[in-house]
ROZASE-648104 format. One record per residue (C-alpha): residue number from 0; residue in one letter; chain; x, y, z. Coordinates in steps of 0.25 Angstrom, whole numbers, always signed. Example, Ala and Ser with C-alpha at 12.3 -4.5 7.8 and 13.67 -1.06 7.14 Angstrom:
2
+------+------+-------+-------+-------+-------+
| resi | resn | chain |    c1 |    c2 |    c3 |
+------+------+-------+-------+-------+-------+
|    0 |    a |     A |   +49 |   -18 |   +31 |
|    1 |    s |     A |   +55 |    -4 |   +29 |
+------+------+-------+-------+-------+-------+
END
This chain:
145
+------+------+-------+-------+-------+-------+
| resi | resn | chain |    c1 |    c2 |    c3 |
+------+------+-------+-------+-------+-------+
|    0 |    x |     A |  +512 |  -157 |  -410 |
|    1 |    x |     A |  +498 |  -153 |  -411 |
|    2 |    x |     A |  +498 |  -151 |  -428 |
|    3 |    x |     A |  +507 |  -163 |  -429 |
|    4 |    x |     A |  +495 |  -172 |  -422 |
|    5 |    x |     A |  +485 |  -165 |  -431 |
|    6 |    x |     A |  +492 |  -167 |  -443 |
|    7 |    x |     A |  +493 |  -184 |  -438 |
|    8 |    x |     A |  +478 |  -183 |  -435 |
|    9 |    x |     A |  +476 |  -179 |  -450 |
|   10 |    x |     A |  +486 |  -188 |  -455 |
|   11 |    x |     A |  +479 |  -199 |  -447 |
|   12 |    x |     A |  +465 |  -195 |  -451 |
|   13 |    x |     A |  +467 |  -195 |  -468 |
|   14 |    x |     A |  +477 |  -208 |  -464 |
|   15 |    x |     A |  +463 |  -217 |  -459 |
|   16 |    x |     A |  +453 |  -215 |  -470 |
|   17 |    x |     A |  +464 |  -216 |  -482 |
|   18 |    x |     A |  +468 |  -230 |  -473 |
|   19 |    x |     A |  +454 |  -236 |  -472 |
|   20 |    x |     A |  +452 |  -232 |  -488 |
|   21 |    x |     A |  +465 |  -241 |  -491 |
|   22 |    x |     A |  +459 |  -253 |  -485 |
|   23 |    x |     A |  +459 |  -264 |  -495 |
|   24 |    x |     A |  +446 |  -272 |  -498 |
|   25 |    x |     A |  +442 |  -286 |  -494 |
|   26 |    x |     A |  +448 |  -295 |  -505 |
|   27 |    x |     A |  +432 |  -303 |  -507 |
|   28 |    x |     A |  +424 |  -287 |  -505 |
|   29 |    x |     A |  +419 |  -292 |  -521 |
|   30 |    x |     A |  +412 |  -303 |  -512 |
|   31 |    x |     A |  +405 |  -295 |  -503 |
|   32 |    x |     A |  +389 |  -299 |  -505 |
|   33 |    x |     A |  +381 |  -310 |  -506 |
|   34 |    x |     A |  +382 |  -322 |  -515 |
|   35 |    x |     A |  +373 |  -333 |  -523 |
|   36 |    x |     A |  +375 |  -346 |  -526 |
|   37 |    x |     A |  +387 |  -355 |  -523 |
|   38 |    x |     A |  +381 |  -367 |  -518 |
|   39 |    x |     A |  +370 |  -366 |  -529 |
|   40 |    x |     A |  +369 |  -359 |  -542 |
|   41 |    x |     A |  +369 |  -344 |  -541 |
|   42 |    x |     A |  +356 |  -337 |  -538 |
|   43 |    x |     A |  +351 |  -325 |  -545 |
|   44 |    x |     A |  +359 |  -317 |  -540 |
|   45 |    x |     A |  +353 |  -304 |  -544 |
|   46 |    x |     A |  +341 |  -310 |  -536 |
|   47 |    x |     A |  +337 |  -302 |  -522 |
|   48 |    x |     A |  +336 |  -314 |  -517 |
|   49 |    x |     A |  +349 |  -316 |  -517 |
|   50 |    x |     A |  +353 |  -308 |  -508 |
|   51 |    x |     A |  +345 |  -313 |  -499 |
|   52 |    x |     A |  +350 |  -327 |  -501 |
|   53 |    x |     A |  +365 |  -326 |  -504 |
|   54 |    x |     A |  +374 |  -338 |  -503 |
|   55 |    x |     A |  +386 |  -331 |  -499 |
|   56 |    x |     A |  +389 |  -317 |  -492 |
|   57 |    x |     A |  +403 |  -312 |  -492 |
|   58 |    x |     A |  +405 |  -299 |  -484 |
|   59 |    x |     A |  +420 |  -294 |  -479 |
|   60 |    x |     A |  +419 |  -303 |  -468 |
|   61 |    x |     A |  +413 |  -315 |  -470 |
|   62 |    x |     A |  +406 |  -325 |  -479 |
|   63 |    x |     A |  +392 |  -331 |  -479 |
|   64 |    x |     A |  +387 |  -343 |  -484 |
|   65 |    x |     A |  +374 |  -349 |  -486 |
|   66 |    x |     A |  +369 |  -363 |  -484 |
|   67 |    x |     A |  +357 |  -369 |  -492 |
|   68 |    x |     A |  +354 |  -376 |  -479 |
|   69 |    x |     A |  +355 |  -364 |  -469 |
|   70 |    x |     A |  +348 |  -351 |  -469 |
|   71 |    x |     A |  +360 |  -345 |  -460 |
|   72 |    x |     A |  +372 |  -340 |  -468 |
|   73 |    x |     A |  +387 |  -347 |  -463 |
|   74 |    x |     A |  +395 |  -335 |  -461 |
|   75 |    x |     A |  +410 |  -336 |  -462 |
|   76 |    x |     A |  +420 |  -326 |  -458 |
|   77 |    x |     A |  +430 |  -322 |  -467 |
|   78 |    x |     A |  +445 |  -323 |  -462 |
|   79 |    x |     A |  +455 |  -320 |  -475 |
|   80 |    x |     A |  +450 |  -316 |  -489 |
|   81 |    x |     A |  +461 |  -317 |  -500 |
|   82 |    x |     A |  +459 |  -311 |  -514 |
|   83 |    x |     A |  +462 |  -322 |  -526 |
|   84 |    x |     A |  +462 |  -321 |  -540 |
|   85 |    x |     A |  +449 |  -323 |  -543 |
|   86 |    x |     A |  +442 |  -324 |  -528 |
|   87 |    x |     A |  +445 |  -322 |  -514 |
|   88 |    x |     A |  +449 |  -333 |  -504 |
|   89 |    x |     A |  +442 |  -332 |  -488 |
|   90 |    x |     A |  +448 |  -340 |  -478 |
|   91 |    x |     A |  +435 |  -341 |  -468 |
|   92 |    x |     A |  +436 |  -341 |  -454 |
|   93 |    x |     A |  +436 |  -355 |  -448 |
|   94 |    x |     A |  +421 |  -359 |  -442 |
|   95 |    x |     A |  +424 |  -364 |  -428 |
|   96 |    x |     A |  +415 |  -378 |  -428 |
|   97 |    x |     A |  +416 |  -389 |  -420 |
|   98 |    x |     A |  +424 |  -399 |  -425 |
|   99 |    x |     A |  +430 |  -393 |  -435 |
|  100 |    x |     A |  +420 |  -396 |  -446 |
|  101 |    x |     A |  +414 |  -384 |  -453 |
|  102 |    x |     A |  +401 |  -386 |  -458 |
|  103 |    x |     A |  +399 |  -387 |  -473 |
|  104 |    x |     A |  +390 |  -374 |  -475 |
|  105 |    x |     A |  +401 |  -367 |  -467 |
|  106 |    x |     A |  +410 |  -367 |  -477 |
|  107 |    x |     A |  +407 |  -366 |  -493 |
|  108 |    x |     A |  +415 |  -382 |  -494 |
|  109 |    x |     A |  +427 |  -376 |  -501 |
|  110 |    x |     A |  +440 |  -384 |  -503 |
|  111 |    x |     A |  +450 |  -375 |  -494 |
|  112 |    x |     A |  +440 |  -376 |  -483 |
|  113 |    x |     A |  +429 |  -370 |  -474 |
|  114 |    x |     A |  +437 |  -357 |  -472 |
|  115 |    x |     A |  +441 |  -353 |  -486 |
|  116 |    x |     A |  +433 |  -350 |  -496 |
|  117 |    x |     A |  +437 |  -345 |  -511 |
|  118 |    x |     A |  +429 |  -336 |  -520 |
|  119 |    x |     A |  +431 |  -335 |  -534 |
|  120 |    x |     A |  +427 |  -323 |  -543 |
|  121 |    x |     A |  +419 |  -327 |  -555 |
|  122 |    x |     A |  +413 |  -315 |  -560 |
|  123 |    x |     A |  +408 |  -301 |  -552 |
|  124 |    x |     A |  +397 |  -307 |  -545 |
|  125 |    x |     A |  +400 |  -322 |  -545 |
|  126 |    x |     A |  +410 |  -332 |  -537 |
|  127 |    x |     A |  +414 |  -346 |  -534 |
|  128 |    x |     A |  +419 |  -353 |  -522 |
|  129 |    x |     A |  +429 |  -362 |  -528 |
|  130 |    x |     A |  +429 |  -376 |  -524 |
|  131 |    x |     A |  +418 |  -374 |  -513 |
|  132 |    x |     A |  +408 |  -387 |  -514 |
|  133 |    x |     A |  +396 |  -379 |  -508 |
|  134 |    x |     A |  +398 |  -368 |  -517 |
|  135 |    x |     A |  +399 |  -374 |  -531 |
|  136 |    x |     A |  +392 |  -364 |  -538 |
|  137 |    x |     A |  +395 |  -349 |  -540 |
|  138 |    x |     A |  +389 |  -336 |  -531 |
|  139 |    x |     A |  +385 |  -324 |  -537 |
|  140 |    x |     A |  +383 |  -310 |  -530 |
|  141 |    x |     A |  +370 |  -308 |  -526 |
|  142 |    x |     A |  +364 |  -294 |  -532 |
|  143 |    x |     A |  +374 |  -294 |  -546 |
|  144 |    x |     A |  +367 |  -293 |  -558 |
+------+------+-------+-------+-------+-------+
END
């Protein structure tokens, strides 16, 4: 009894780390980081400043977005990511706001809605939200060359 929990304690013990190793990486890691432009043209992105300034941050659980108008960033929790093609697609969790109405700098005024939000790969260090009014123009990764 004795050498056969031994040998289970082993077997478990190798069983974890190899376990933790096979864990799949989130489909938007190649997000991961802060972005420039969107609502305007791209800054330089190569620019320090622009990591002081980012319009978007995405990390492995939620997106950030800023406002011209708002110094605060409007922080939105990621509920599902789905790999496309060419992108992902995030379906946000929903802001509970009274009413119902959420406010337009909440949401990046996409056609599927406040809570989704697509992003298309254009190159390494550039994307586009598709069909996302307040976005029209493309983000670049703040810090690549």
């Amino acid at each position: 009894m004795r050498r056969f929990l031994t040998l289970a304690s082993l077997a478990l013990a190798l069983a974890v780390p190899g376990a933790v190793a096979q864990q799949a990486s989130a489909p938007h890691e190649w997000l991961f980081g802060a972005w420039t432009g969107g609502a305007f043209p791209p800054a330089d992105n190569s620019n320090p400043r622009c990591l002081g300034q980012p319009t978007v941050l995405f990390t492995r659980d939620v997106v950030m977005r800023a406002t011209p108008l708002d110094f605060a960033y409007r922080q939105r929790l990621i509920e599902t990511v789905a790999a496309r093609e060419n992108g992902v697609e995030f379906r946000l969790t929903p802001v509970p706001v009274p009413g119902g109405r959420v406010p337009a700098d909440f949401a990046f005024g996409c056609q599927g809605g406040p809570d989704v939000l697509l992003v298309e790969r254009r190159a390494a260090d550039e994307i586009v939200l598709p069909n996302c009014e307040e976005m029209p123009f493309p983000l670049r990764r703040c810090g690549a060359p």
